[in-house]
C-alpha positions as CSV (number, residue, x, y, z in Angstrom):
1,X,-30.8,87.4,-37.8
2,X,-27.8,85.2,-37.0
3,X,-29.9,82.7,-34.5
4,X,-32.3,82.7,-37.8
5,X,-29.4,81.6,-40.0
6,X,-28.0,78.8,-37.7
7,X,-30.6,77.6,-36.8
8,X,-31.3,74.4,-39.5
9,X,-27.1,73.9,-38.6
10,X,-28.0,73.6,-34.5
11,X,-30.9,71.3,-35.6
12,X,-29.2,69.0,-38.0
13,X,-26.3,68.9,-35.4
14,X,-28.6,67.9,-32.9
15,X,-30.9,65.4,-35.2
16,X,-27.3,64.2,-35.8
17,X,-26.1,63.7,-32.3
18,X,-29.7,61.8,-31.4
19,X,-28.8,59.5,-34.4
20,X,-25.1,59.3,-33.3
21,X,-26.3,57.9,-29.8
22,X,-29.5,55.6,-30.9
23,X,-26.8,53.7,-33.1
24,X,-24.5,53.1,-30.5
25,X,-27.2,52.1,-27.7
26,X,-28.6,49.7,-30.5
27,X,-24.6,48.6,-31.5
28,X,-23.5,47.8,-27.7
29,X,-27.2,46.8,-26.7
30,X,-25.9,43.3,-27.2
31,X,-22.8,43.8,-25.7
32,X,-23.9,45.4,-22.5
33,X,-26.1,42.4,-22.2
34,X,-23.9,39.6,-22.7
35,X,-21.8,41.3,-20.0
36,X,-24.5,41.7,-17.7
37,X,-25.4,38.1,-18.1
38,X,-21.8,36.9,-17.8
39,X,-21.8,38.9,-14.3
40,X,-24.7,37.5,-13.2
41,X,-23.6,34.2,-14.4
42,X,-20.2,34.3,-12.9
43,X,-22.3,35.6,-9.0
44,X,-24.2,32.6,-9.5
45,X,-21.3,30.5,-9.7
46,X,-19.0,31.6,-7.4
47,X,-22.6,31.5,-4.7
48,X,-22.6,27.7,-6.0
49,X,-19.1,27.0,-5.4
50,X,-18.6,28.3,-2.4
51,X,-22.1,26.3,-1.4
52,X,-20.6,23.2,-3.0
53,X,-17.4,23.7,-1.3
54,X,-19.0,24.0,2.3
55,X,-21.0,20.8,1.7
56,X,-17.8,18.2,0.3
57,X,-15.7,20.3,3.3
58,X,-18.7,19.2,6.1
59,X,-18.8,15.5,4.0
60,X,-14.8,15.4,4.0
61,X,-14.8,16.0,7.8
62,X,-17.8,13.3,8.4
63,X,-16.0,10.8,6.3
64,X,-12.7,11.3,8.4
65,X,-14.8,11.2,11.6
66,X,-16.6,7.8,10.7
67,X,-13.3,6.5,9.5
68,X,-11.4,7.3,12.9
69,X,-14.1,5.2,14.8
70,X,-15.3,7.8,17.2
71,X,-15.4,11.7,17.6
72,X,-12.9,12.7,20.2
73,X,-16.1,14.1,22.0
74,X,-17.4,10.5,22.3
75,X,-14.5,8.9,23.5
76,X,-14.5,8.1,27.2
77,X,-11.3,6.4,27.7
78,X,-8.6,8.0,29.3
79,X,-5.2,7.7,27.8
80,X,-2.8,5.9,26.6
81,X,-6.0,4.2,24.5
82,X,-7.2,5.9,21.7
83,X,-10.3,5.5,19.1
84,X,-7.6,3.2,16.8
85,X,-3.8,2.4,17.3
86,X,-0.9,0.5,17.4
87,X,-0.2,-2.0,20.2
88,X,2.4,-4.9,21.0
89,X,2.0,-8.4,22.9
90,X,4.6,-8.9,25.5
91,X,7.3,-11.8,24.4
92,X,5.4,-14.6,22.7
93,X,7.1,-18.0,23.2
94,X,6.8,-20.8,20.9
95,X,7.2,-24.6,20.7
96,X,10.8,-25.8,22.1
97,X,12.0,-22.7,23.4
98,X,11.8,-21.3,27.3
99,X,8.3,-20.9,27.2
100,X,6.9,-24.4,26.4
101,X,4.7,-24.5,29.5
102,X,3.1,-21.7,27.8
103,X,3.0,-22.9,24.6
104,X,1.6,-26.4,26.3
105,X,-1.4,-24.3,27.7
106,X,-2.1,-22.8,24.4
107,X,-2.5,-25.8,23.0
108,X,-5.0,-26.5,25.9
109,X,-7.0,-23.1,25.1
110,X,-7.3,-24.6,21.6
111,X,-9.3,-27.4,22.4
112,X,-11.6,-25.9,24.6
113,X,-12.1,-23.7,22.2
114,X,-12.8,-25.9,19.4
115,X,-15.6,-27.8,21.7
116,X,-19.0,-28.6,20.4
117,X,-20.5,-27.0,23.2
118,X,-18.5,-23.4,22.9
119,X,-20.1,-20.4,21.6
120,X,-18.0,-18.6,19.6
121,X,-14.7,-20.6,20.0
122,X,-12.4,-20.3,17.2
123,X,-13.9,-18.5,14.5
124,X,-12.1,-18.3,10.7
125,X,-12.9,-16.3,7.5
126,X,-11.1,-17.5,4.0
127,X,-11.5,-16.0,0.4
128,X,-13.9,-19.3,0.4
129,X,-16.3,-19.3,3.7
130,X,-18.1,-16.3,3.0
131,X,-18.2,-15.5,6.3
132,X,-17.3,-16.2,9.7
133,X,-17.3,-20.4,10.4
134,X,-16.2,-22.3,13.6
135,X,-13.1,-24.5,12.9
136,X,-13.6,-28.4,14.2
137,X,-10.7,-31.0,14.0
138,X,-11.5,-33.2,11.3
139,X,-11.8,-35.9,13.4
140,X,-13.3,-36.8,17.2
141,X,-10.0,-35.9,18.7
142,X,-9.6,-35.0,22.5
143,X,-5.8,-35.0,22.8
144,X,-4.9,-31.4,22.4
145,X,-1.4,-31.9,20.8
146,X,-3.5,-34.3,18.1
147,X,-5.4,-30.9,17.3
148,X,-2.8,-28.8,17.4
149,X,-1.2,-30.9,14.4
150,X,-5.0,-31.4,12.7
151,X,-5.3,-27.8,12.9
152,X,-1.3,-27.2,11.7
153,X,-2.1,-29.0,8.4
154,X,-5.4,-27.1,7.5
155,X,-3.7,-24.1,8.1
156,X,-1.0,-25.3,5.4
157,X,-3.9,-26.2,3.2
158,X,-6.0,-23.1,3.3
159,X,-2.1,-21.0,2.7
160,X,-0.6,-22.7,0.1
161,X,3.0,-22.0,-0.8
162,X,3.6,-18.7,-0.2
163,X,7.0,-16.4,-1.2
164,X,8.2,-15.1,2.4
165,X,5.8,-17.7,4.2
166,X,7.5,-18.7,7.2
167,X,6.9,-22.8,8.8
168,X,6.4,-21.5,12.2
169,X,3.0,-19.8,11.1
170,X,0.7,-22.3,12.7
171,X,2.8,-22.1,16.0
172,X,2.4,-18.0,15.6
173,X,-0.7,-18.4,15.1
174,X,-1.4,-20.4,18.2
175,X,0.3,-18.4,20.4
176,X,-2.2,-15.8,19.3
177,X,-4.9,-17.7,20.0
178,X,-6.2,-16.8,23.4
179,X,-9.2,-14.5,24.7
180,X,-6.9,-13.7,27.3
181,X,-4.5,-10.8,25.5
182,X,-8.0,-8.8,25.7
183,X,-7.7,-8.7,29.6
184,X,-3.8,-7.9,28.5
185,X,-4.9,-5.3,26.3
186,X,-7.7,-3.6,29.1
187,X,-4.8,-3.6,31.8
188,X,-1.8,-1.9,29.3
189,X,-4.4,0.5,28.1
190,X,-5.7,1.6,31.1
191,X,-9.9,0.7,31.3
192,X,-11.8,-1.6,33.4
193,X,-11.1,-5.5,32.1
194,X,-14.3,-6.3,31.7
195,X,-14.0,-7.9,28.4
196,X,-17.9,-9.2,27.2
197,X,-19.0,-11.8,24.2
198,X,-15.0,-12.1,23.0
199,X,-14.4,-14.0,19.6
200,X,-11.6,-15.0,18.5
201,X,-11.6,-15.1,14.5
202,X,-8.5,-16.5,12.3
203,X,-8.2,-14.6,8.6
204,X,-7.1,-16.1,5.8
205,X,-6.7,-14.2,2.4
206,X,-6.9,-15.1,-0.9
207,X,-2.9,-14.3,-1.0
208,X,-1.7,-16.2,2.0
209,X,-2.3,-13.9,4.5
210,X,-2.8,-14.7,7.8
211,X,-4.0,-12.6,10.7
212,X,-5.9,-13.1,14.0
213,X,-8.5,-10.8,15.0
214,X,-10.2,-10.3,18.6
215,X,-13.4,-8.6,19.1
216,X,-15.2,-8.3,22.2
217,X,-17.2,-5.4,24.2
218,X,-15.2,-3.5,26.4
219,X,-16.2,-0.3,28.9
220,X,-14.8,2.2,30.8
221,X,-16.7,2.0,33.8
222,X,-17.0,-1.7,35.3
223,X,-20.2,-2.3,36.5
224,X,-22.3,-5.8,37.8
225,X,-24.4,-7.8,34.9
226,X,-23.5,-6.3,32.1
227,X,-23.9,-8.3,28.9
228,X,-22.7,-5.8,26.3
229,X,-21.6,-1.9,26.1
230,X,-21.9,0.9,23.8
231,X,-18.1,-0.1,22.3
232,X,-16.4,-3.1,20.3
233,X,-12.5,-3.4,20.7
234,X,-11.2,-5.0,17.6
235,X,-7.4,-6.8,17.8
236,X,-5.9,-7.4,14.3
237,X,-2.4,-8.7,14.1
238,X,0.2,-7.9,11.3
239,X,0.3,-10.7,8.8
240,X,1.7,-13.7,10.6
241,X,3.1,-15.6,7.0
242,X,5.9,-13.5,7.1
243,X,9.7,-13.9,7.2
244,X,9.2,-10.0,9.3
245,X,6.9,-11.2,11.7
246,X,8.7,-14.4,12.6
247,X,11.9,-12.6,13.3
248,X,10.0,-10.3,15.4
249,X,8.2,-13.0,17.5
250,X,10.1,-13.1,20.4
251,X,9.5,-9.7,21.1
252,X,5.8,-9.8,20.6
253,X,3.3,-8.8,17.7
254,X,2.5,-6.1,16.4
255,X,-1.3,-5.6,16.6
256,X,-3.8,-2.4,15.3
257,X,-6.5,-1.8,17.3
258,X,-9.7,0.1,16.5
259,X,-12.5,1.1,18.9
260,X,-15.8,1.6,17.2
261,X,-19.8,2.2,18.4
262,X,-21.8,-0.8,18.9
263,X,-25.1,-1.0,17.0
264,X,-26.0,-4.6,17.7
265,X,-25.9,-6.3,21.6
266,X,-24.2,-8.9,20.2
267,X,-21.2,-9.1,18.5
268,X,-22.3,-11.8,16.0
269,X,-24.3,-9.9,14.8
270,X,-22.4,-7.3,13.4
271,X,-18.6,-7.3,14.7
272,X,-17.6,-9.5,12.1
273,X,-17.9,-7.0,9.6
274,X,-14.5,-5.6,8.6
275,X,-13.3,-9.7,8.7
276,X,-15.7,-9.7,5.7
277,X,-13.8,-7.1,4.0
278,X,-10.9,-8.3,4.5
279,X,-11.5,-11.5,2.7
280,X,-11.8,-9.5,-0.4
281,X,-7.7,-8.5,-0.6
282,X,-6.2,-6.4,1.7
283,X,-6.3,-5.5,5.0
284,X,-6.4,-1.9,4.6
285,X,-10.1,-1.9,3.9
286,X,-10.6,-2.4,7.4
287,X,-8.7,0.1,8.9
């Protein structure tokens, strides 16, 4: 009788109930699904991320390897050279001190240099040239203390007044004027001094900066006939117009040095491109 009586009360608890629960599924539906989404969304993202970081961390490292030069793994030499550095001449003399002899046959390496006849010879770059362009004396001089002083006023020319310029720069300059502090270079650092195709290009900035760059092949096994190698040395000095450098002169100069894969077999072809660069304003786009 009892289960008969309760009976519509167990049913409208339980139609209740049923109603209780459809109105919340259809309340939170919403809910549940932005939640869902924002999980999915937030796997999706963190999957992305951690792909996106893997690809700038494997561009980051590339970028650092092509700005060193070479991959330690590529680099044959044996210490103390390394794929880019910091090296100093021995004690450069200048005009009317102990080392005039020196400073004589200098003189003499600039006008062979300077020669119709030489390829390469003295090369220079300024804000103006556009590229790399062989420096002639202005006129058919052969007396190489007449070129030295041709070459002394262009120099003062293409500088200009500078603050912190120095007078001695076109006598710094020469003394860094020689092919021959490659082979000096080769035998400090420890490789074969087999220098091949060296230039010798003189920089001049927009800003009255002055620097002397050598380039030339260079190997670390010396073998018969060989015309190029797989590796440019480039030779930059500091920049010579300055009050720093000219105190510093008698000790030597301060040059960085940067060892880099050849793609060309010669380098005119495409040595000369940080020079280029640097034409544009500082020096630290080459390095």
């Amino acid at each position: 009788m009892s289960a008969i009586v309760t009976a519509p009360f167990r049913l409208a608890a339980a139609a209740t109930t049923f109603y209780y629960r459809l109105v919340s599924a259809i309340v939170t539906a919403p809910f549940r699904l932005a939640a869902a989404a924002a999980t999915f969304s937030y796997k999706v993202a963190s999957r992305f991320i951690g792909a996106s970081y893997s690809v700038a961390s494997s561009v980051v490292i590339c970028l650092c390897r092509s700005r060193s030069g070479l991959d330690v793994k590529e680099f044959p030499f044996k210490d103390p050279l390394k794929p880019q550095g910091v090296y100093r001449t021995d004690p450069l003399l200048s005009e009317g001190q102990k080392g005039e002899k020196e400073f004589v046959e200098r003189k003499s390496d600039l006008k062979r240099m300077v020669q119709p006849n030489v390829e390469g010879g003295l090369l220079y770059v300024t804000a103006e040239s556009g590229g790399p362009m062989p420096w002639r004396p202005a006129t058919d001089e052969t007396d190489a203390n007449a070129i030295f002083q041709d070459f002394s006023q262009w120099l003062a020319k293409e500088v200009g007044e500078v603050p912190g310029g120095d007078r001695g720069l076109a006598q710094r300059v020469m003394a860094c004027l020689s092919a021959g502090e490659l082979t000096q270079f080769a035998i400090r650092m420890n490789f074969p001094p087999q220098v091949l195709q060296s230039h010798v290009v003189l920089v001049v900035t927009k800003d009255g900066e002055v620097r002397v760059m050598l380039v030339a092949f260079i190997t670390h096994q010396a073998k018969p006939g060989l015309d190029s190698t797989p590796f440019i040395l480039k030779l930059m000095t500091r920049n010579l117009n300055s009050v720093h450098e000219a105190s510093d002169f008698s000790r030597g100069i301060v040059m960085d040095y940067r060892v880099v894969h050849a793609t060309e077999k010669k380098i005119s072809n495409g040595g000369f491109q940080p020079v280029l660069q640097l034409t544009a304003q500082s020096y630290s786009a080459c390095k």
